[in-house]
PDBQT receptor file of N, H, CA, C and O in Angstrom, charges set to zero:
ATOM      1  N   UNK A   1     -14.514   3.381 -12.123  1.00  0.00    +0.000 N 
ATOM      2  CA  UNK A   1     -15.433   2.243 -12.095  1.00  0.00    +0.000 C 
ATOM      3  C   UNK A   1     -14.629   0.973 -12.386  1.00  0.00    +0.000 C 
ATOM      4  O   UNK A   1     -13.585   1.020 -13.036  1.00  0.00    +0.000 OA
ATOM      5  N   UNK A   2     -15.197  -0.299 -11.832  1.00  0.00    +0.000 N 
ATOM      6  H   UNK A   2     -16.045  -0.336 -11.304  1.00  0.00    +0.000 HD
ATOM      7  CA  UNK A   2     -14.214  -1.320 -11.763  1.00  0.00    +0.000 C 
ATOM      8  C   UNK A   2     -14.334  -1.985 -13.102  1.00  0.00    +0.000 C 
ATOM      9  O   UNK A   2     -15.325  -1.790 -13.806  1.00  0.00    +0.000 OA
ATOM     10  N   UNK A   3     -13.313  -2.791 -13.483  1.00  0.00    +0.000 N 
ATOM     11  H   UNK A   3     -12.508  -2.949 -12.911  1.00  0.00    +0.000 HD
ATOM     12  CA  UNK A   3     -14.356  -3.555 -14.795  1.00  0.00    +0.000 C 
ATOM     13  C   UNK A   3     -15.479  -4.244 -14.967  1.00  0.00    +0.000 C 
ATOM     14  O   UNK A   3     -16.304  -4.254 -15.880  1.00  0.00    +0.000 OA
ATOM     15  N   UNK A   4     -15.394  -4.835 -13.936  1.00  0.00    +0.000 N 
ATOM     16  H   UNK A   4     -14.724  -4.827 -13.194  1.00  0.00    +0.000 HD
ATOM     17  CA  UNK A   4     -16.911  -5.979 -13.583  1.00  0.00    +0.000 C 
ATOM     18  C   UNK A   4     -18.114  -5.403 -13.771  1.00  0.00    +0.000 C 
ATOM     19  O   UNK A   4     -19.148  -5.871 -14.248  1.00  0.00    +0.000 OA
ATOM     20  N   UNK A   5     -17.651  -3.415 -12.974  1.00  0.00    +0.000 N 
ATOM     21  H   UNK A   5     -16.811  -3.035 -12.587  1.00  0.00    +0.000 HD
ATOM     22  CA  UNK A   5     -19.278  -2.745 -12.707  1.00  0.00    +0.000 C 
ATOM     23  C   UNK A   5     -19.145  -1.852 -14.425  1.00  0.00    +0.000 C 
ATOM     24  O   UNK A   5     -19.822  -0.860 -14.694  1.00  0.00    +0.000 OA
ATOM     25  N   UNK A   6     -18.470  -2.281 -15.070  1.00  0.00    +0.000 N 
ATOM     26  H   UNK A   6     -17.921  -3.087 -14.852  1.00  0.00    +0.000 HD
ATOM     27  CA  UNK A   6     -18.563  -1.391 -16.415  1.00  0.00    +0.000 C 
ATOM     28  C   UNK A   6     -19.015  -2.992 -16.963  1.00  0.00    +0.000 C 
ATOM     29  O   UNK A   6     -19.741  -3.098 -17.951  1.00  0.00    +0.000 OA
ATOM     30  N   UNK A   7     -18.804  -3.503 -16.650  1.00  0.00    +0.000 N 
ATOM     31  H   UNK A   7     -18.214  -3.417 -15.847  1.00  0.00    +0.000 HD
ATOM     32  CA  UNK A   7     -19.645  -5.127 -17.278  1.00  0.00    +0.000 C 
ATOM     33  C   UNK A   7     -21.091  -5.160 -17.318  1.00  0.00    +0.000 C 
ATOM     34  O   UNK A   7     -21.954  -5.458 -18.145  1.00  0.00    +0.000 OA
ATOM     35  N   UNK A   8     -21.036  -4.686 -15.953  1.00  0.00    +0.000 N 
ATOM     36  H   UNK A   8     -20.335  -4.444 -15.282  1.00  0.00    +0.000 HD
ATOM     37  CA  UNK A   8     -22.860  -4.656 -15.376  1.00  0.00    +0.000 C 
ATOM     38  C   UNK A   8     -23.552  -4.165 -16.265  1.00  0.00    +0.000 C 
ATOM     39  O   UNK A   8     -24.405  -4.701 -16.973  1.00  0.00    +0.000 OA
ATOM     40  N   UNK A   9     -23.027  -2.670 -16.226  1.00  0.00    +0.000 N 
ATOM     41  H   UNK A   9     -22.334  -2.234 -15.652  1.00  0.00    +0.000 HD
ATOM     42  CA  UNK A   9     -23.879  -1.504 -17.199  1.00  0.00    +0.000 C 
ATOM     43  C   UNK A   9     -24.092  -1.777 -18.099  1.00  0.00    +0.000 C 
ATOM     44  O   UNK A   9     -25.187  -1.540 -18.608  1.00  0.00    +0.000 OA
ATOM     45  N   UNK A  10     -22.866  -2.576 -18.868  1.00  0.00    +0.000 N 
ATOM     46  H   UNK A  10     -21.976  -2.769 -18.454  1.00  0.00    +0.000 HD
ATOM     47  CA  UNK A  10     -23.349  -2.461 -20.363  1.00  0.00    +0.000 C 
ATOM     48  C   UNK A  10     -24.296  -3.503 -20.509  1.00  0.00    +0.000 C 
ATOM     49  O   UNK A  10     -24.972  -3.488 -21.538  1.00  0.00    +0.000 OA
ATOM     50  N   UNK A  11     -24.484  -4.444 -19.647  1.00  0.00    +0.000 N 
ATOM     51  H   UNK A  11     -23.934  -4.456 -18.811  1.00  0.00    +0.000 HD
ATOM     52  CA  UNK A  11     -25.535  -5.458 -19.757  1.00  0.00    +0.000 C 
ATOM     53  C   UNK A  11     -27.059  -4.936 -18.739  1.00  0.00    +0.000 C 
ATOM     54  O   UNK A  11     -28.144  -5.514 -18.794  1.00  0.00    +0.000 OA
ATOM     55  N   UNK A  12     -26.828  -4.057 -18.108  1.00  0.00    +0.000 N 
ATOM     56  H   UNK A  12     -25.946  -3.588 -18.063  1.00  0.00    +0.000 HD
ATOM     57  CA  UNK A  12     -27.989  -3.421 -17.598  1.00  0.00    +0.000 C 
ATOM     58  C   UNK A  12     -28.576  -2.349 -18.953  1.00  0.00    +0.000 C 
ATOM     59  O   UNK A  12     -29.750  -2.077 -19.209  1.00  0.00    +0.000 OA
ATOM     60  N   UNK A  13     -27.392  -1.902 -19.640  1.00  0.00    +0.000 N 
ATOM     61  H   UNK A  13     -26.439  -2.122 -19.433  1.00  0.00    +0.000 HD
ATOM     62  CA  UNK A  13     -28.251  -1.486 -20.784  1.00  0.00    +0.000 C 
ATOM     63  C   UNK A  13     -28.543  -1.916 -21.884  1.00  0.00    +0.000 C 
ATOM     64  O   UNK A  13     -29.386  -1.335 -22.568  1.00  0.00    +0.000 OA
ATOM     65  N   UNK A  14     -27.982  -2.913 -22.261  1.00  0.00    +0.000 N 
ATOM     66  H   UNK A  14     -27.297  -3.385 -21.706  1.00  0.00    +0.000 HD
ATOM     67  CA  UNK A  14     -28.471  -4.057 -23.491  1.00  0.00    +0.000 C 
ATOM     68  C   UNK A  14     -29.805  -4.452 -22.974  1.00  0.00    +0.000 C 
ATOM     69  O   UNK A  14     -30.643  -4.375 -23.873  1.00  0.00    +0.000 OA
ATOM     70  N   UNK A  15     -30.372  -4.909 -21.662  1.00  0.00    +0.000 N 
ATOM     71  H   UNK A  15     -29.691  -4.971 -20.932  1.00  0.00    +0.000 HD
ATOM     72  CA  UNK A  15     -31.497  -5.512 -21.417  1.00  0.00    +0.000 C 
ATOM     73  C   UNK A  15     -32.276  -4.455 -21.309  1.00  0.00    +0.000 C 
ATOM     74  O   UNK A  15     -33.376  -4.688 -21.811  1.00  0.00    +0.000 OA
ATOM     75  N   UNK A  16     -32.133  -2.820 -20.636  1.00  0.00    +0.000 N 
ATOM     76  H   UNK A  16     -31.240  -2.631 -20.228  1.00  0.00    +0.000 HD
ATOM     77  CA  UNK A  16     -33.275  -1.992 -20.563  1.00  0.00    +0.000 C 
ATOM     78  C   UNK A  16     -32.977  -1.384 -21.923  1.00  0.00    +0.000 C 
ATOM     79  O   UNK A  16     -32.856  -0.162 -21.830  1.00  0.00    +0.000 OA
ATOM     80  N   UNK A  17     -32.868  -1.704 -22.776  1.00  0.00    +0.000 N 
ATOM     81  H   UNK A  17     -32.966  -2.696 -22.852  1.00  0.00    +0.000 HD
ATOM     82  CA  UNK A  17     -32.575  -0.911 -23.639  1.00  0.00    +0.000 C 
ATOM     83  C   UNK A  17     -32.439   0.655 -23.980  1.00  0.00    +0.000 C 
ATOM     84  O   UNK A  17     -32.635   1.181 -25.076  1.00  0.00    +0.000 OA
ATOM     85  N   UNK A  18     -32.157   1.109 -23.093  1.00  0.00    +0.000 N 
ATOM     86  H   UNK A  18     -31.998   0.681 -22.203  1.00  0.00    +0.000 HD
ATOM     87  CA  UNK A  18     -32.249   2.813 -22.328  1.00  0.00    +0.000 C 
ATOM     88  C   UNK A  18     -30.610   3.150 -21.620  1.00  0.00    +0.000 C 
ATOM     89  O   UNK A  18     -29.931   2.130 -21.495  1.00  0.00    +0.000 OA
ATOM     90  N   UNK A  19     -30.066   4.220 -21.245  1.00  0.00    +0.000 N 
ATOM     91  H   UNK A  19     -30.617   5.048 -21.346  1.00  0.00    +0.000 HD
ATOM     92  CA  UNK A  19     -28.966   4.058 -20.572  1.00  0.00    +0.000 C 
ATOM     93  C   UNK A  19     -29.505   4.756 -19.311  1.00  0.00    +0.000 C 
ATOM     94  O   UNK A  19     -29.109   4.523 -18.169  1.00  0.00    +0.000 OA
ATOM     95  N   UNK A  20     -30.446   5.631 -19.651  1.00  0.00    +0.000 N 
ATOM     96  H   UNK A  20     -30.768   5.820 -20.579  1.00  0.00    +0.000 HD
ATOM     97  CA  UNK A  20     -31.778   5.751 -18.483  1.00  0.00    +0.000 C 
ATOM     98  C   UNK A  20     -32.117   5.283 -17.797  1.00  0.00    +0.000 C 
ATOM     99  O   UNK A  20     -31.713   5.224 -16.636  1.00  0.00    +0.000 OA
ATOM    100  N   UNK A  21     -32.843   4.866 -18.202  1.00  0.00    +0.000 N 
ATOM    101  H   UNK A  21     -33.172   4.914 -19.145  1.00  0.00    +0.000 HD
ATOM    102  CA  UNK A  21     -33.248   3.159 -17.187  1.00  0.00    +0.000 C 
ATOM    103  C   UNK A  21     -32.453   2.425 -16.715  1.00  0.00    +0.000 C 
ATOM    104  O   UNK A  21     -32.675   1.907 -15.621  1.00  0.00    +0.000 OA
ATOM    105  N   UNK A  22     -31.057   2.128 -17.565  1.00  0.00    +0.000 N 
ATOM    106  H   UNK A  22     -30.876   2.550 -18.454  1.00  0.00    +0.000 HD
ATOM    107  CA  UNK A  22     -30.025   1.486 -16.762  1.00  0.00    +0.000 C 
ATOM    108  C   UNK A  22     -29.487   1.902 -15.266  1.00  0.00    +0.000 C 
ATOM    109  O   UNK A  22     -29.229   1.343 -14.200  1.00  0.00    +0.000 OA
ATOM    110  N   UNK A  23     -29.470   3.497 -15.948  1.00  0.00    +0.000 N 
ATOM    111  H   UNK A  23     -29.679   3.951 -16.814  1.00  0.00    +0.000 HD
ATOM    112  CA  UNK A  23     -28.790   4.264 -14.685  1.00  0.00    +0.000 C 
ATOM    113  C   UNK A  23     -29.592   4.255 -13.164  1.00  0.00    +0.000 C 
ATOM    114  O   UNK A  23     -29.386   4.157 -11.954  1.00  0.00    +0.000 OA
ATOM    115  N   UNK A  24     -30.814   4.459 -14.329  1.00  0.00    +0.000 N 
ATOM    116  H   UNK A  24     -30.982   4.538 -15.311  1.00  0.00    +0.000 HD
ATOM    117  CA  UNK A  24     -32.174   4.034 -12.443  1.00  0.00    +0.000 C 
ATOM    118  C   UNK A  24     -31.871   2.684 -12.178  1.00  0.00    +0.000 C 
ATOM    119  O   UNK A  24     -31.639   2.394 -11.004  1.00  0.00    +0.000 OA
ATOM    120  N   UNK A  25     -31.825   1.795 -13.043  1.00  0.00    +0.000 N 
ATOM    121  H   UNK A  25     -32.014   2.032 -13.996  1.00  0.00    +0.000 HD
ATOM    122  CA  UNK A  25     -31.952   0.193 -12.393  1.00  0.00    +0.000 C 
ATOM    123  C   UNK A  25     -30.736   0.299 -11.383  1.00  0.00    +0.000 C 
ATOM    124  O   UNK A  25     -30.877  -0.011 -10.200  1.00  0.00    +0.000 OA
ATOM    125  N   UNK A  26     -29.690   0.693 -11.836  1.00  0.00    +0.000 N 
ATOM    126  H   UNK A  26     -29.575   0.945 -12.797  1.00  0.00    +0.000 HD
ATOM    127  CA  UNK A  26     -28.152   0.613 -10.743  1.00  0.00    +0.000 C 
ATOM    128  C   UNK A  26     -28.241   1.510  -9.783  1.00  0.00    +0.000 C 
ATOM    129  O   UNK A  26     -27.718   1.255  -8.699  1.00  0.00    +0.000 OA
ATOM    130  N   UNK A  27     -28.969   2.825 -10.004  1.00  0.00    +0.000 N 
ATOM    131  H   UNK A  27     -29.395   3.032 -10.885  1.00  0.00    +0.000 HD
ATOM    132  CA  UNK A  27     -28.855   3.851  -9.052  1.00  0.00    +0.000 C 
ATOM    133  C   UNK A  27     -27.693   4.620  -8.816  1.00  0.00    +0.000 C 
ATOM    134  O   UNK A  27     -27.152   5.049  -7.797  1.00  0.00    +0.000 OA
ATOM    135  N   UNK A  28     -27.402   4.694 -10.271  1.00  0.00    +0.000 N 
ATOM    136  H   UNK A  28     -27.841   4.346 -11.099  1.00  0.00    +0.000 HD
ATOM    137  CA  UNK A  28     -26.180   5.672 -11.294  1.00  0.00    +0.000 C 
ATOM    138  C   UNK A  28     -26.309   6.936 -11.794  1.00  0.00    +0.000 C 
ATOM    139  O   UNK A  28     -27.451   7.385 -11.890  1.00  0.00    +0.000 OA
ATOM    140  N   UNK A  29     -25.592   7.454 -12.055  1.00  0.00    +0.000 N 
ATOM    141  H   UNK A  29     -24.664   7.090 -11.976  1.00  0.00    +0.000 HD
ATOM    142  CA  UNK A  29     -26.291   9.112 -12.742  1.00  0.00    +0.000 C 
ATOM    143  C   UNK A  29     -26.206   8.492 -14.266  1.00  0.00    +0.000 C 
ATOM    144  O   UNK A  29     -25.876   7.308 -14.330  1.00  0.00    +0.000 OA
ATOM    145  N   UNK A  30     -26.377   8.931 -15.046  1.00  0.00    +0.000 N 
ATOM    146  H   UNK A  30     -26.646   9.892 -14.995  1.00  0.00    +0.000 HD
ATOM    147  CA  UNK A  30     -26.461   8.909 -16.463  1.00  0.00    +0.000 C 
ATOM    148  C   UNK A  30     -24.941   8.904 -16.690  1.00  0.00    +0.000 C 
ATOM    149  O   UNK A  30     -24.475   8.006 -17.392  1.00  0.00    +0.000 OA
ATOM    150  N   UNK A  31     -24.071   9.895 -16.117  1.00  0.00    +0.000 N 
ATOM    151  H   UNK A  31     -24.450  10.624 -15.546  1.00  0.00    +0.000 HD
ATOM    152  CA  UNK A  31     -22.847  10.202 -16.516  1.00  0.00    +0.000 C 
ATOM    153  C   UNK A  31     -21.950   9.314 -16.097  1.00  0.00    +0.000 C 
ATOM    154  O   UNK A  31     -21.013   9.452 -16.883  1.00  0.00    +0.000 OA
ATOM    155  N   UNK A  32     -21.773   8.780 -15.604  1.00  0.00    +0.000 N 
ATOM    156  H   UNK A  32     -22.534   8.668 -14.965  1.00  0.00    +0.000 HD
ATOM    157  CA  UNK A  32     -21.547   7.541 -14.918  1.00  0.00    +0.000 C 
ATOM    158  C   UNK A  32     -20.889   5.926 -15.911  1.00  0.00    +0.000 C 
ATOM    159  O   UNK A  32     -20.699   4.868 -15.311  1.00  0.00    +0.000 OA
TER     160      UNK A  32
């Protein structure tokens, strides 16, 4: 994963507060 898209995530999961939900918002696996 690039840095930018490990940027994303962690701010897709600060705002859904879930890594769940993150992973659906990006259309990521969890493991990911």
């Amino acid at each position: 994963m690039l840095k930018l898209e490990a940027a994303a995530a962690f701010v897709a999961v600060a705002e859904s507060g879930s890594i769940t939900e993150a992973a659906r918002r990006m259309a990521l696996s969890k493991s990911v």
